[in-house]
DOTORDREN-909556 format. One record per residue (C-alpha): residue in three letters; z, y, x. Coordinates in nm, 4 decimals, always signed. Last residue first. Example, Ala and Ser with C-alpha at 12.3 -4.5 7.8 and 13.67 -1.06 7.14 Angstrom:
BEGIN
- SER, +0.7140, -0.1060, +1.3670 .
- ALA, +0.7800, -0.4500, +1.2300 .
END
This chain:
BEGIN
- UNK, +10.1051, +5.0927, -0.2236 .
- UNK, +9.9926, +5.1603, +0.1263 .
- UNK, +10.1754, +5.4058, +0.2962 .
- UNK, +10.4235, +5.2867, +0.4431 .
- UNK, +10.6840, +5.5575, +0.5767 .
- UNK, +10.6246, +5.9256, +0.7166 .
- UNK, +10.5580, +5.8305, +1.0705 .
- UNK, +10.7767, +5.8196, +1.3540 .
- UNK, +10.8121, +5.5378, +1.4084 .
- UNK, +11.1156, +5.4743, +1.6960 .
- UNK, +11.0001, +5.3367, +2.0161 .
- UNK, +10.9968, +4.9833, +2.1105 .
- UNK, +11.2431, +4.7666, +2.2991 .
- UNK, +11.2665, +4.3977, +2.1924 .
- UNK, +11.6764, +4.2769, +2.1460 .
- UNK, +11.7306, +3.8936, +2.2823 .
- UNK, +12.0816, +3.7038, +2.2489 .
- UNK, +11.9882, +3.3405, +2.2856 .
- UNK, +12.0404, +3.3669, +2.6821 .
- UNK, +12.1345, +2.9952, +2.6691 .
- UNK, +11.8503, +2.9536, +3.0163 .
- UNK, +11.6486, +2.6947, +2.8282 .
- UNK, +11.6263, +2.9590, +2.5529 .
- UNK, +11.5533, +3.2755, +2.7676 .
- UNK, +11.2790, +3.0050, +2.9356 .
- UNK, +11.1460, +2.9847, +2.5904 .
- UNK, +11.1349, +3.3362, +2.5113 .
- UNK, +10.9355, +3.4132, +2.8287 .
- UNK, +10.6788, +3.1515, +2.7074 .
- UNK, +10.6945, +3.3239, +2.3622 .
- UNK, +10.6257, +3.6789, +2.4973 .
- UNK, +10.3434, +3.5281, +2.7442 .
- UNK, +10.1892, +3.3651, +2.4319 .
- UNK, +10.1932, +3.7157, +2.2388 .
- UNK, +9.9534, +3.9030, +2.4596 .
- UNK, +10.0624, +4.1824, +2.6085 .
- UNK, +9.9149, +4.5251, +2.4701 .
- UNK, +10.1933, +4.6819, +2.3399 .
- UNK, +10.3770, +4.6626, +2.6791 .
- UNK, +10.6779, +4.4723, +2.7162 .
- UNK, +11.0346, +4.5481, +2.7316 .
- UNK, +11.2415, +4.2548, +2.6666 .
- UNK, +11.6008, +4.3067, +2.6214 .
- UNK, +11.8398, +4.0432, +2.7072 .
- UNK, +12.2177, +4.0688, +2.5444 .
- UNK, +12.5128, +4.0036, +2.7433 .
- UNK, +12.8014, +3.9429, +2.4484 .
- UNK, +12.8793, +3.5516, +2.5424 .
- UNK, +12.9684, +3.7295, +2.9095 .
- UNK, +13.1805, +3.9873, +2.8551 .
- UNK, +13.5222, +3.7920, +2.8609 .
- UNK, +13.4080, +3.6221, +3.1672 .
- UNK, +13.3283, +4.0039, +3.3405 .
- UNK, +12.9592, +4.0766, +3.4271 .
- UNK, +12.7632, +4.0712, +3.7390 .
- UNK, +12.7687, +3.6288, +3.6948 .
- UNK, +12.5898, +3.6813, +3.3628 .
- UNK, +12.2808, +3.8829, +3.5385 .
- UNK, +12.2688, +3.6113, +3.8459 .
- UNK, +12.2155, +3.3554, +3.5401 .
- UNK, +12.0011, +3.5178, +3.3507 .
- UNK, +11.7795, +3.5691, +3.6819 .
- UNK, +11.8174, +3.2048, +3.7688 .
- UNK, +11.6733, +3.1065, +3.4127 .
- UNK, +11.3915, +3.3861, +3.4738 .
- UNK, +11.2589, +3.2637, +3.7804 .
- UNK, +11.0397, +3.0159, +3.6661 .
- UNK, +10.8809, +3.2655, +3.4310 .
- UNK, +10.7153, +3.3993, +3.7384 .
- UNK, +10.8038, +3.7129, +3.8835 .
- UNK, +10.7364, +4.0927, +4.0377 .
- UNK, +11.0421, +4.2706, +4.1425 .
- UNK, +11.2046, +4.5813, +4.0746 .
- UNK, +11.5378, +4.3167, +3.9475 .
- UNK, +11.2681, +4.1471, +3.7240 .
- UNK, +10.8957, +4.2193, +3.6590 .
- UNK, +10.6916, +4.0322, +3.4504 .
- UNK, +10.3564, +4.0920, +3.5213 .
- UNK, +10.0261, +4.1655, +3.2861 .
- UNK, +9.6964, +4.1380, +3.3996 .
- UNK, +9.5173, +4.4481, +3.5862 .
- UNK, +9.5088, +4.2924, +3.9226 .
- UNK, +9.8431, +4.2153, +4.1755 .
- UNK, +9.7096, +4.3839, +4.5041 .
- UNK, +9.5069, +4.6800, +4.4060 .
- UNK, +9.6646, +4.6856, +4.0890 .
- UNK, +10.0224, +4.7660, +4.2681 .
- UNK, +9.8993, +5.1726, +4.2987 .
- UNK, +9.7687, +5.1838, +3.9619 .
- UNK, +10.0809, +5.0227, +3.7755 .
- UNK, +10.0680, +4.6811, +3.6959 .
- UNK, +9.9884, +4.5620, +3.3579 .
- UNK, +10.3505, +4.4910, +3.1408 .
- UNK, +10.6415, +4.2510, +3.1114 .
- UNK, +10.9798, +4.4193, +3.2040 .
- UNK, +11.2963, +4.2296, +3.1486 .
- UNK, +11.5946, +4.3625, +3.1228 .
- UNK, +11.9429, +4.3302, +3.0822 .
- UNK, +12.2158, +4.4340, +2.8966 .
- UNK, +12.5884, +4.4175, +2.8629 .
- UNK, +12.6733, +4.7653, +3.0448 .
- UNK, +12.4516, +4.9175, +2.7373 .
- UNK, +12.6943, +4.8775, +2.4841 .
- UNK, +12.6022, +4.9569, +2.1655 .
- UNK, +12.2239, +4.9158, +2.1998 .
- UNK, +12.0341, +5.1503, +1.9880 .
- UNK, +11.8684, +5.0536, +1.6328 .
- UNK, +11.5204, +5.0811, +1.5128 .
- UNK, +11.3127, +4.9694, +1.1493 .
- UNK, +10.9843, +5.1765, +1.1771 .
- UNK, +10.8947, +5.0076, +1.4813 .
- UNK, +10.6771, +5.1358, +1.7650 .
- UNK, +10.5039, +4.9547, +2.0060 .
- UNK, +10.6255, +5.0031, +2.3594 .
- UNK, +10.3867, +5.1575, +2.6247 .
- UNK, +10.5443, +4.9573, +2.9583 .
- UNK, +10.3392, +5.0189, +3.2771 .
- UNK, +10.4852, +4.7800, +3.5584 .
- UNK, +10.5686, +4.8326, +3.8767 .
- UNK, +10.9153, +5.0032, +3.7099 .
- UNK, +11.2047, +5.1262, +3.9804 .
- UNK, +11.5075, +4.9282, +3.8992 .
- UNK, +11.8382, +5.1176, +3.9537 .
- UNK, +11.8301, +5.4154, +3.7456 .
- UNK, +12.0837, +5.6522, +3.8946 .
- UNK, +12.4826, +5.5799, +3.8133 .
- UNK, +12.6917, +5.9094, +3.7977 .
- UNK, +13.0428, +5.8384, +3.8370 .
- UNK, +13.1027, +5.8938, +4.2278 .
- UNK, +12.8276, +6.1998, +4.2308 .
- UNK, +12.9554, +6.3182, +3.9753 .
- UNK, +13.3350, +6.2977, +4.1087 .
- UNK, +13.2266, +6.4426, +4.4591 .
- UNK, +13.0412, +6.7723, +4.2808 .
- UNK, +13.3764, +6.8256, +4.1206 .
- UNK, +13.6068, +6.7904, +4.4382 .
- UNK, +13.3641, +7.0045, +4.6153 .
- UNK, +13.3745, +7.2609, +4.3536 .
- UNK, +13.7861, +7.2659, +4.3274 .
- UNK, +13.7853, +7.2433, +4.6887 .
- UNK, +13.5419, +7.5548, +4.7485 .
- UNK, +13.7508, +7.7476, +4.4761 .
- UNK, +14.1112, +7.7496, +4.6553 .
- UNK, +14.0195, +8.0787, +4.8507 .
- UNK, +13.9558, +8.2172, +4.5581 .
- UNK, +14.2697, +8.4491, +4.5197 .
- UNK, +14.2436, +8.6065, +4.1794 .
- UNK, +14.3109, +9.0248, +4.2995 .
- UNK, +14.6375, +9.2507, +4.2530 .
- UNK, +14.7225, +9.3825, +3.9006 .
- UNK, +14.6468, +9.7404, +3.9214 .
- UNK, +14.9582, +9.9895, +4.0389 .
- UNK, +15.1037, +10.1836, +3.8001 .
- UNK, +15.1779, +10.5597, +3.9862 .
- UNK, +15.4738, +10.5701, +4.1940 .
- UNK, +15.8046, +10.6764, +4.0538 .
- UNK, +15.9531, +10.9523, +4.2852 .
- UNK, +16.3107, +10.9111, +4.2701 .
- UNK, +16.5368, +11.1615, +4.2581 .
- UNK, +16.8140, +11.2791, +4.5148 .
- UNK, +17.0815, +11.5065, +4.3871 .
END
């Protein structure tokens, strides 16, 4: 009688990665599809006063900025050491700002656009007649919603009693 030989238990055969470049490609493609890099390159230097009383901006799709600050070193040979306002990684006048408002509401969608908020980044050290001349050509533009970036305190409280 014939018998069968049983052959030892073979190992489970390899994970084919021939499939793995694709799967990586694909990947890499989709962050470099979603992944938005920051699109205004500052000429201005921007130290933000702090504030003890901070909140973040919900929905950061509806802003834009403004950037009021001192040139930085390599534009102070050309511009001086007062402070700029600098819109769309240009420098501006305050002329400019009602067609900049409305360029900035024109990006966004007509259901969007009574939520577009303006944030003003300005340096500590910028005087406050500038601020209120830029806040008067937000008003004449109707961009009445206006948040001021500073950084959060970080000390322990008020301390005078």
């Amino acid at each position: 009688m014939a018998q069968f030989k049983r052959k030892g238990s073979k190992g489970t055969p390899g994970i084919s990665t021939s499939s793995l470049p694709d799967i990586v490609f694909m990947i890499l493609f989709f962050f470099m599809a979603t992944t938005t890099m920051r699109e205004v390159e500052l000429k201005v230097q921007i130290k933000t006063p702090t504030a003890s009383e901070a909140q973040k901006l919900e929905k950061k799709s509806l802003v834009s900025y403004i950037y009021v600050g001192p040139p930085t070193k390599d534009m102070a040979v050309h511009f001086g050491t007062a402070p700029r306002i600098q819109l769309n990684g240009a420098y501006s006048t305050l002329n400019n700002i009602t067609e900049f408002v409305a360029s900035e509401r024109d990006k966004l969608k007509e259901n969007e656009r009574p939520d577009m908020t303006v944030s003003l980044k300005i340096d500590a050290n910028t005087k406050m007649g500038q601020v209120t001349d830029i806040k008067q050509e937000l008003r004449r533009a109707n961009a009445l919603s206006i948040s001021y970036a500073a950084a959060k305190d970080k000390g322990e409280g008020n301390t005078n009693r």
